[in-house]
N, C-alpha and C positions, 0 to 999 in steps of 0.2 A: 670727407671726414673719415679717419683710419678708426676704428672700433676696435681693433685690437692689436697688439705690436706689430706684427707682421703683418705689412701690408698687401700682401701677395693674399691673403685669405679672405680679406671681407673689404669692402668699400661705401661706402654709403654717399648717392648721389642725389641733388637737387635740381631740379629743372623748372624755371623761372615762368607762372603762370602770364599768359596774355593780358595786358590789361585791357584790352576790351571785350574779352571774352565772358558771355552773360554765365551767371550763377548756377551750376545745377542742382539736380537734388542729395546731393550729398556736401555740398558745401556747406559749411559752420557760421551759423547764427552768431551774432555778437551775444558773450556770456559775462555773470556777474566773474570778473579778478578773482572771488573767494569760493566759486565753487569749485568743487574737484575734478581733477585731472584725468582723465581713465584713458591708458594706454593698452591697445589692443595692441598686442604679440600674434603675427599669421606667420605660422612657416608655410615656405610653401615650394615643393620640389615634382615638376612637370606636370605642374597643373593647368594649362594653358586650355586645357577645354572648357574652366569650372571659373576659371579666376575672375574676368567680369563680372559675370551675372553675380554670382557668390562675395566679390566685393560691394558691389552696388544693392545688393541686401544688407548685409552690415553696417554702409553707410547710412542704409535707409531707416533702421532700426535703431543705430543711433543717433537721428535724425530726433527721432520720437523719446529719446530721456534727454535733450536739452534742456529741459526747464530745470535738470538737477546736476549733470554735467556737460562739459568740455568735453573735450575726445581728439583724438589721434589714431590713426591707425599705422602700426609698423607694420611692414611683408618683409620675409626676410628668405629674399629666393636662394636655397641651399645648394645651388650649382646645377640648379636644372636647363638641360639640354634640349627642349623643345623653346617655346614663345612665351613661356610665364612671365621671363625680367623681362622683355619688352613690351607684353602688355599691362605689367604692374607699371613700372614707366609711364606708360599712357597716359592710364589713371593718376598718376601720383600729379602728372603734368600739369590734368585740369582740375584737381581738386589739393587745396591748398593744406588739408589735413592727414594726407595719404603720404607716407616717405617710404621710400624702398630701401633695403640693406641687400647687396649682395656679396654672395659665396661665388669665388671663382671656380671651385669643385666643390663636390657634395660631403659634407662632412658629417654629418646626421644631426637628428632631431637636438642632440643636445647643447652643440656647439649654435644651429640656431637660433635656439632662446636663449644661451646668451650672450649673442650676438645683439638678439631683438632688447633683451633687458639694459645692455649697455646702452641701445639709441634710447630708451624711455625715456619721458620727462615726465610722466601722470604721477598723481598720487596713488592711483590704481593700476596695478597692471592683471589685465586678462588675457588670457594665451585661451585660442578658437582656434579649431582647426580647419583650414579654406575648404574642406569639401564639406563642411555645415552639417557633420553628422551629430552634432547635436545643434539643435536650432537657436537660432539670437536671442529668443526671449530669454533662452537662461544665463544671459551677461546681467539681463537687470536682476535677476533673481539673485545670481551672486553679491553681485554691488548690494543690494538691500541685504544681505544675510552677512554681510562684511562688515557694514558700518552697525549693523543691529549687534552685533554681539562684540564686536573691536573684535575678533579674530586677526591671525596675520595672515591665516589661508583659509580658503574656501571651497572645496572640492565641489565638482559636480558629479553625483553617484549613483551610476544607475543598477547596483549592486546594495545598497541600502533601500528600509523599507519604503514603499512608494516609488522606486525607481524600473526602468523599462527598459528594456532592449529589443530591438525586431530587425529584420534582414542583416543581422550579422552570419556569417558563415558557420555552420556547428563545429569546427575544429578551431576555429577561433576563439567563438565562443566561450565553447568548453575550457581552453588554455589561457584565457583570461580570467573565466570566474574562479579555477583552480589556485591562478596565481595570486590572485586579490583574496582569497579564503587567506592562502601561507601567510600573505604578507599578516594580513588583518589577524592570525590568534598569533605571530609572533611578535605583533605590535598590541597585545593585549584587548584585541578589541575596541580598539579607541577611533577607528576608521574602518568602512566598509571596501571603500578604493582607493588606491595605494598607485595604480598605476594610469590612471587616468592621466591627459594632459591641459583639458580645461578646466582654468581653475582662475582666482582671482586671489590675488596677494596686494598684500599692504607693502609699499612700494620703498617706504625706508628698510623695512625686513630685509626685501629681497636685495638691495644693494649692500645690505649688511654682512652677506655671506658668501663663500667663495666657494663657485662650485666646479668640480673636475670631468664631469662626467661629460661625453661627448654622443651619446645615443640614447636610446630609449630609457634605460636605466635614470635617467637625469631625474626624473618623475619621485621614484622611489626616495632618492639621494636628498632630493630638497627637503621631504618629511623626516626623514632619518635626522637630518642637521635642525629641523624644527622643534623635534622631539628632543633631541641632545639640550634645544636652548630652552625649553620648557615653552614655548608658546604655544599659545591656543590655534589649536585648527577645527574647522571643522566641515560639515557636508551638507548637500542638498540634494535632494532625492532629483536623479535626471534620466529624461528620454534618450537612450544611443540608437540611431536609426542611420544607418549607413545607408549613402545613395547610390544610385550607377553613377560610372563615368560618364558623362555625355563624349568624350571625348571616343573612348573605348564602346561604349553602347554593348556592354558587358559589363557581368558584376564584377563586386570589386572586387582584388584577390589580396592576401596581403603580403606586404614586403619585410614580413618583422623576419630577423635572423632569430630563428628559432631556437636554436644551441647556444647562443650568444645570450640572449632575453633569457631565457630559462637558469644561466647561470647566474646572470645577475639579478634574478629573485631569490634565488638560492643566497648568495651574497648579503643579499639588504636582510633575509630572513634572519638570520645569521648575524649581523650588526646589531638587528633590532633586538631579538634575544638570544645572546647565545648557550643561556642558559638549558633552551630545548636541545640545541643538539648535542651534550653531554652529559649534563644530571639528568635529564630525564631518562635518557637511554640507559647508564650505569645504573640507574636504581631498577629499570626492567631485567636487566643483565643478573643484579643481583636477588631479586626474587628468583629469576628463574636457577640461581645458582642455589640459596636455600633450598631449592626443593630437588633439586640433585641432591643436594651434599645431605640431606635426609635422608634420602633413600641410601647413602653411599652408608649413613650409619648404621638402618636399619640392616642392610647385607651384612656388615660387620661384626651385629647384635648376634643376629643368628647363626654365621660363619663360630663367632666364639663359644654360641651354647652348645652348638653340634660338637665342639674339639671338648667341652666340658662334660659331654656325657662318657668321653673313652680318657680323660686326662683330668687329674684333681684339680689342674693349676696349671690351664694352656696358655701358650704363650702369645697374646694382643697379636704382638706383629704376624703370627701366622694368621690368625683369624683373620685379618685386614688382607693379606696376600690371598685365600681363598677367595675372599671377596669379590677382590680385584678380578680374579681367573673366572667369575660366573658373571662379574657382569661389568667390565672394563668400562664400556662406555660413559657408564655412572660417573665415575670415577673423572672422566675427561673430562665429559660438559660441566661438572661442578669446578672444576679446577680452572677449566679455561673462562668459563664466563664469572668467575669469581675474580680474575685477573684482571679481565677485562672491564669490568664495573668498576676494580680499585684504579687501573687508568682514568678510564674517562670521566669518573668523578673527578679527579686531581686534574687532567685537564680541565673539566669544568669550571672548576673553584679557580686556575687560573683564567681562562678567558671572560670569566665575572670582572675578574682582581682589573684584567688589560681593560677592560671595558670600563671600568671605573676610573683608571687612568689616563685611558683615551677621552673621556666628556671631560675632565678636567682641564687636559690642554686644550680642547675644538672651545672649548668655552672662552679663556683666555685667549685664544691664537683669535676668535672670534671678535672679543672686545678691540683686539688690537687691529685688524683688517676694518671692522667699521671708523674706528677712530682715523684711521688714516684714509678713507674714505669722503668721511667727514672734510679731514682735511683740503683734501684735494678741490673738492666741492666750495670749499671757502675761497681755496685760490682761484679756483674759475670762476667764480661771483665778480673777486676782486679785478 
């Protein structure tokens, strides 16, 4: 089955279980037709040391919410060059709920989910990440904090109160909670993580939107188009506890493009309001140009009364040119940073005005992609 046009990029294979091959413990219970669907999203790129064990825990875990849902698990091996697509295979082989997607090369996190969203069929989808740094129990937490509020997202946030973090690296750290701050006061404070990647989504939502992002970024991109459509998100306070590699039997180090990631918090920052980065600043620019161009009077005041003691009726423009000659500088920084406030205000008032105009069409362009969506959907029913 081709997941997306080009079939040179992703493939998704089936492999026909034994029929006499006894039950394990991650096989699926017969469920009631009407409960819900919950599709697990795993990327997963050379993790051949973790993937068993770390899948056979999730199966295990949702082994234990059957009495509320169904379940599926996608993997979606993004072009890893060790053993992960052949041991996801394995598994997927004996257990009838496990399907693999692969990447023939590594395209990054974002093309794999959605790659994994395109194989979905759940009414839920949650996206885990195979080294289980946050743990299973908080899929049921999501799922229950999903249906309790009808959100269409559910962050897991261990940056909000109640939330935890331990064996993350300090410069990871640090350049996470920095970028979840940005994210979070140019999104008004409406989420504490922004860049988090598990999460649980309302499964019509997410097929309703078309997203571009191809790496880390994707994260951001999906709440930015949430926010654009007005739907409710929200959060749960979660534990991030990063494990070793068994594989490496070292800690773990990370692979985020650092230069890359950084611009595109910058980016979403910036989408989400861009009001900060122009009216805020021109109206700093412009205090700080009031209180030059004060002082540039006060040199003036006094430059004139001095020409007033030796002249009945000096003339302004000398007084201003004495001025200038004791204290130029005055003179500049009022001038330039007065210039530079009347810019970036007018830039700002336009990229409000673009930003107004840009949610008007993602809106529209939005109804139009679900509708045809829908569509399609009808025809493959039919």
């Amino acid at each position: 089955m081709v997941l997306i046009e080009n079939s040179q990029f992703v493939r998704e294979k089936h492999y026909p279980k034994p029929i006499n091959q006894l039950p394990n413990e991650c096989e699926v219970i017969a469920q009631p037709d009407d409960s819900p669907l919950v599709s697990l999203v795993v990327p997963a790129y050379n993790e051949a040391g973790v993937i068993e064990t770390n899948l056979e825990l999730l199966c295990h875990y949702m082994k234990q919410l059957e009495d509320e849902y169904r379940w599926e698990i996608i993997v979606v091996n993004d072009g890893s060059i060790d053993r992960t697509g052949e041991l996801a295979e394995a598994l997927a082989t004996s257990t009838n709920n496990i399907r693999v997607v692969h990447h023939l090369v590594n395209f990054g996190l974002g093309q794999a989910l959605k790659s994994g969203f395109s194989s979905c069929k759940g009414d839920y989808v949650v996206v885990v990440d195979l080294d289980l740094s946050y743990a299973p129990y908080h899929i049921g937490r999501l799922l229950t904090k999903i249906r309790e509020t009808k959100a269409m997202i559910v962050v897991a946030s261990p940056y909000m109160k109640g939330g935890k973090i331990s064996n993350v690296p300090w410069f990871r750290r640090s350049l996470s909670i920095w970028a979840n701050r940005f994210l979070s006061f140019a999104a008004k404070r409406s989420l504490a993580t922004l860049t988090g990647m598990v999460r649980v989504y309302d499964a019509r939502f997410l097929k309703a939107i078309n997203l571009k992002s191809m790496s880390m970024e994707i994260n951001p991109e999906i709440l930015h188009k949430a926010k654009l459509l007005g739907v409710r998100v929200a959060e749960i306070p979660a534990h991030l506890h990063w494990q070793p590699q068994k594989a490496k039997k070292t800690k773990r180090r990370s692979s985020m493009r650092i230069l890359a990631h950084s611009w595109a918090i910058f980016f979403y920052g910036f989408l989400f309001r861009p009001v900060m980065f122009f009216i805020i600043p021109s109206l700093v620019l412009f205090l700080v140009s009031v209180y030059a161009n004060l002082w540039v009077l006060i040199h003036c005041l006094t430059s004139y009364q001095q020409l007033a003691e030796s002249t009945r009726f000096p003339d302004p423009t000398e007084a201003v040119a004495i001025a200038f000659q004791h204290a130029p500088h005055t003179f500049m920084i009022g001038g330039m940073t007065l210039m530079l406030a009347i810019q970036l205000f007018s830039l700002g008032i336009l990229a409000v005005q673009s930003k107004s105009y840009f949610e008007e069409i993602f809106y529209l362009g939005s109804s139009i992609y679900a509708s045809r969506q829908g569509c399609r959907r009808d025809k493959t029913d039919d």
